[in-house]
ChimeraX commands (.cxc) that place a marker at each C-alpha (Angstrom):
marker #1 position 5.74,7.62,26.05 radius 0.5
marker #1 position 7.91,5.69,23.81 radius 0.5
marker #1 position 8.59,5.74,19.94 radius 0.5
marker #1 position 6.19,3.86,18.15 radius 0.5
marker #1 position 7.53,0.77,16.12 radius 0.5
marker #1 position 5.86,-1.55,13.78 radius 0.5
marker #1 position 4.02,-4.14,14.68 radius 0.5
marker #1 position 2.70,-6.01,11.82 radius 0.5
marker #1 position 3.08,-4.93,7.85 radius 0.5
marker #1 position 0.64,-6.89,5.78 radius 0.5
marker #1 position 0.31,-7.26,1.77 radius 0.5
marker #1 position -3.34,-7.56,0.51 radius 0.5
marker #1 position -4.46,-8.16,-2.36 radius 0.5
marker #1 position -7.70,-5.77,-3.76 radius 0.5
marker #1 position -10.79,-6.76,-5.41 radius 0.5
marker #1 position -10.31,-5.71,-9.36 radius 0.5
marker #1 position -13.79,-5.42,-10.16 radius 0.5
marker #1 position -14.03,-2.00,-8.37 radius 0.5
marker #1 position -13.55,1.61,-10.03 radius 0.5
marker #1 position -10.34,2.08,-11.73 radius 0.5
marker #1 position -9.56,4.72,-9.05 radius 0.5
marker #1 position -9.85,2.06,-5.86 radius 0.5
marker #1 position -7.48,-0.42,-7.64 radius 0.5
marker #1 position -4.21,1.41,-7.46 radius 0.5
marker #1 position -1.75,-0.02,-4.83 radius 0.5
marker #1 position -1.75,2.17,-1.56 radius 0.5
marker #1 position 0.31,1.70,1.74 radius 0.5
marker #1 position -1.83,2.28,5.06 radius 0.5
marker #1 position -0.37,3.41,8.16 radius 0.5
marker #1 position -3.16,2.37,11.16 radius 0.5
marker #1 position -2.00,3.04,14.72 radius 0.5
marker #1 position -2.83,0.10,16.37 radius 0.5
marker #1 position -4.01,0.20,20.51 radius 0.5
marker #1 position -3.82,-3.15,22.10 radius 0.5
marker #1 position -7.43,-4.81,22.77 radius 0.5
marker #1 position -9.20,-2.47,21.06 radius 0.5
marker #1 position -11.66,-2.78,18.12 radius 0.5
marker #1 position -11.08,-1.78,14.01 radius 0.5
marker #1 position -13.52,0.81,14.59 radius 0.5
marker #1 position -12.09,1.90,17.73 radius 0.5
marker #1 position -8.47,2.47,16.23 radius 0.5
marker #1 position -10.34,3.81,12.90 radius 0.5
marker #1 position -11.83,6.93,15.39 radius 0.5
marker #1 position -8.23,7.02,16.73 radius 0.5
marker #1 position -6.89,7.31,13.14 radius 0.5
marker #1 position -3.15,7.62,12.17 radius 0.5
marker #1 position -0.81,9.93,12.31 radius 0.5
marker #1 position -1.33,12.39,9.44 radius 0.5
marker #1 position 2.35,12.74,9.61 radius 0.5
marker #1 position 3.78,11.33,6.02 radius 0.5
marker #1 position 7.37,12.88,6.57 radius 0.5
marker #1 position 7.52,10.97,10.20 radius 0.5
marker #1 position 7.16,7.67,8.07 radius 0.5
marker #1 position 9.10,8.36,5.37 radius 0.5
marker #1 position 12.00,9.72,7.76 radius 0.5
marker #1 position 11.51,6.60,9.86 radius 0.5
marker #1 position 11.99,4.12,6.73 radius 0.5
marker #1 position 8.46,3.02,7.41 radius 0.5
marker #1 position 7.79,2.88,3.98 radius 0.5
marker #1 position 11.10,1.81,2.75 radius 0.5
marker #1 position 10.40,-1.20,4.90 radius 0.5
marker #1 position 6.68,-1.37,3.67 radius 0.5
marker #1 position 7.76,-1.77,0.22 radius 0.5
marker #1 position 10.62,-3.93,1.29 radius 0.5
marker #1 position 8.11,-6.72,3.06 radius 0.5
marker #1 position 5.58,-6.71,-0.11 radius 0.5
marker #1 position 8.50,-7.21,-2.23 radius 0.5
marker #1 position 9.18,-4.33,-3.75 radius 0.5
marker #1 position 12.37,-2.26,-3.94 radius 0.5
marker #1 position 12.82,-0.06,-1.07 radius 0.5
marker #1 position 13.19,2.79,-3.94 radius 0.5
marker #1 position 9.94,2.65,-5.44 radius 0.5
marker #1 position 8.74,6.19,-5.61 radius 0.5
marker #1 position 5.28,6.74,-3.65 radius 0.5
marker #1 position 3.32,9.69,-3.36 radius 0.5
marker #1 position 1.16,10.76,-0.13 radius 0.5
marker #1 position -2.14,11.55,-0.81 radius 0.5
marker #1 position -5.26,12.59,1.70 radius 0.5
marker #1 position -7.42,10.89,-0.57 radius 0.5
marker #1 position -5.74,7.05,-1.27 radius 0.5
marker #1 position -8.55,5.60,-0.88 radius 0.5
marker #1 position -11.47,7.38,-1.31 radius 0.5
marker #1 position -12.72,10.37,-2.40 radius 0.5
marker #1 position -13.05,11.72,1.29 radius 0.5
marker #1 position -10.57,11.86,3.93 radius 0.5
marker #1 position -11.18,8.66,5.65 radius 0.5
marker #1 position -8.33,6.93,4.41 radius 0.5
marker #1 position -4.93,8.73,3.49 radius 0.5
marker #1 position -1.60,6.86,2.79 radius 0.5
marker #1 position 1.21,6.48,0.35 radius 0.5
marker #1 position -0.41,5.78,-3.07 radius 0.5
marker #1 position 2.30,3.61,-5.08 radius 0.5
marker #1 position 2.33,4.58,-9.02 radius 0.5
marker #1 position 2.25,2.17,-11.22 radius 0.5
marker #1 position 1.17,-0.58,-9.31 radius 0.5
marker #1 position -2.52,-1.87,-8.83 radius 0.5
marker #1 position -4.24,-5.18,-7.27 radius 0.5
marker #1 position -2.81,-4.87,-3.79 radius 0.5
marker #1 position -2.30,-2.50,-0.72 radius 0.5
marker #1 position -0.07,-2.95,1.88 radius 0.5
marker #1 position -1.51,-2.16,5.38 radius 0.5
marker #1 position 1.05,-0.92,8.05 radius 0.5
marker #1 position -0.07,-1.24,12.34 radius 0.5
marker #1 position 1.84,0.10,14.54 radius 0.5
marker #1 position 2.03,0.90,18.18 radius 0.5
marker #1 position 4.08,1.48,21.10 radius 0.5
marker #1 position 5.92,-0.83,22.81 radius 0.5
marker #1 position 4.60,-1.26,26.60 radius 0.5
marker #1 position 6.95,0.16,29.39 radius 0.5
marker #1 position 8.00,-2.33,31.82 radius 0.5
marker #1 position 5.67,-2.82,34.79 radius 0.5
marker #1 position 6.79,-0.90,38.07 radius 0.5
marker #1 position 6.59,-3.68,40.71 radius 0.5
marker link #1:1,2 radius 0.2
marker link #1:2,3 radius 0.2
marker link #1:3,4 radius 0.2
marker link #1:4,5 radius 0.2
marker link #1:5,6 radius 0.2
marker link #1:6,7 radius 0.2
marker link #1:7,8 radius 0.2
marker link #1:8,9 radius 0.2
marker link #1:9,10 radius 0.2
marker link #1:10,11 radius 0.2
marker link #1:11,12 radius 0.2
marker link #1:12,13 radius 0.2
marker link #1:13,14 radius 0.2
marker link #1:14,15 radius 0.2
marker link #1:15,16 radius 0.2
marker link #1:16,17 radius 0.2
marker link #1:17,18 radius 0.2
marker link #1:18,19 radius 0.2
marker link #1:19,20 radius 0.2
marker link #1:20,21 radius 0.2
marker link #1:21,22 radius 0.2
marker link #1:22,23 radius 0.2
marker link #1:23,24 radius 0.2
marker link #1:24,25 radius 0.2
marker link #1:25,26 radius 0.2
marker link #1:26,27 radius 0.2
marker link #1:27,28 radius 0.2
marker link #1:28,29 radius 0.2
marker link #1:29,30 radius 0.2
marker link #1:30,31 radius 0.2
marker link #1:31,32 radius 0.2
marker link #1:32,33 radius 0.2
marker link #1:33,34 radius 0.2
marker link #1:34,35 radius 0.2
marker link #1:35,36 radius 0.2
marker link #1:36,37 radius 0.2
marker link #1:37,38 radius 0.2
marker link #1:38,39 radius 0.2
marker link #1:39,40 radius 0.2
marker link #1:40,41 radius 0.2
marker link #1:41,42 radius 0.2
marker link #1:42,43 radius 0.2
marker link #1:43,44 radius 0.2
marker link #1:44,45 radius 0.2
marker link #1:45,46 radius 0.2
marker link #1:46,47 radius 0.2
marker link #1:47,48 radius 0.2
marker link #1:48,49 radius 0.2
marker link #1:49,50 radius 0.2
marker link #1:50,51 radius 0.2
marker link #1:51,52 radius 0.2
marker link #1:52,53 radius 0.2
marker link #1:53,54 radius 0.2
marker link #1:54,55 radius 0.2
marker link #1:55,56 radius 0.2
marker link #1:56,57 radius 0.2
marker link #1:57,58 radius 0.2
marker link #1:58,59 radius 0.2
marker link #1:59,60 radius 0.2
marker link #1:60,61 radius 0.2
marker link #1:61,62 radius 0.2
marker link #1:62,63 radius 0.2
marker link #1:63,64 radius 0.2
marker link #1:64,65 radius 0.2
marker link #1:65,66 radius 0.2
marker link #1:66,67 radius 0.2
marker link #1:67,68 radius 0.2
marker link #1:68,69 radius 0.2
marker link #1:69,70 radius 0.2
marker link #1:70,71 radius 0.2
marker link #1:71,72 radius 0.2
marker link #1:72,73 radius 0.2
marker link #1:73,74 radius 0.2
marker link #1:74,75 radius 0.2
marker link #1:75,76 radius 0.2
marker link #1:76,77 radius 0.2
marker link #1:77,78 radius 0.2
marker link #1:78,79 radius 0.2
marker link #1:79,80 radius 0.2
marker link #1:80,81 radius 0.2
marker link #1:81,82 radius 0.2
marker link #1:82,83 radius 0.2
marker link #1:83,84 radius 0.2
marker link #1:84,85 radius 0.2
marker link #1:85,86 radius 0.2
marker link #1:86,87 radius 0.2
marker link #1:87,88 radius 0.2
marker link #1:88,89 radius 0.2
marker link #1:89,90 radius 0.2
marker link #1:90,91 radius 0.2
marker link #1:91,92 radius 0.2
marker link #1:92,93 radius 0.2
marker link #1:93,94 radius 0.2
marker link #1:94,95 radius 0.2
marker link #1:95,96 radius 0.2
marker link #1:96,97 radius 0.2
marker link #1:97,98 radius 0.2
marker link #1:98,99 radius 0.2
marker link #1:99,100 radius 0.2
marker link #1:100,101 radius 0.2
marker link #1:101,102 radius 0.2
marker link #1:102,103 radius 0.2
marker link #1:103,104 radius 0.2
marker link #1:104,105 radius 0.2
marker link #1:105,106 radius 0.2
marker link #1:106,107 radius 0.2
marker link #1:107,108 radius 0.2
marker link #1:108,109 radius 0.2
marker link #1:109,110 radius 0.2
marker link #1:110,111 radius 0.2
marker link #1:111,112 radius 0.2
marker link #1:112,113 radius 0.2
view
């Protein structure tokens, strides 16, 4: 199988009349599986892996497409966005209002004919 890549990156803004926990800025990673459904790729779930993205400048780039600087210090966290472990990613200090939702995937091998 090949290295994943990224396929989309995608800057959202958040609903601020939640709980002051759920409006700090996270950055997703979702491993995306062509044709399938949300909830199919949520029981996939991502790679628990924060090191692969930040070694990969996944998250450099993240920050990078939502306009941030590349530098912006981020902190991994099993809990970004809730208090279980249904949603882990890269929770950005500081900032609020918005997450940034990273798919990626695998790019398809070329067909043997």
């Amino acid at each position: 199988m090949s290295e994943p890549i990224i396929l989309k990156i995608e800057k959202t803004k958040k609903d601020q009349s939640k709980k002051k926990i759920y409006n700090r800025s996270v950055i997703y990673f979702f491993r995306n599986h062509l044709g399938s459904t949300f909830w199919e790729n949520q029981l996939n779930g991502p790679i628990i892996d924060p090191e692969y993205f930040k070694s990969n400048n996944w998250v450099k780039e993240a920050l990078k497409t939502a306009g941030l600087d590349e530098n912006t210090k981020t902190k991994w966290s099993n809990k970004a966005g809730c208090k279980c472990l249904c949603s882990p990613g890269f929770l950005i200090p500081g900032y609020s209002g918005f997450d940034i939702f990273v798919d990626y995937g695998y790019k398809l091998e070329d067909p043997i004919i």
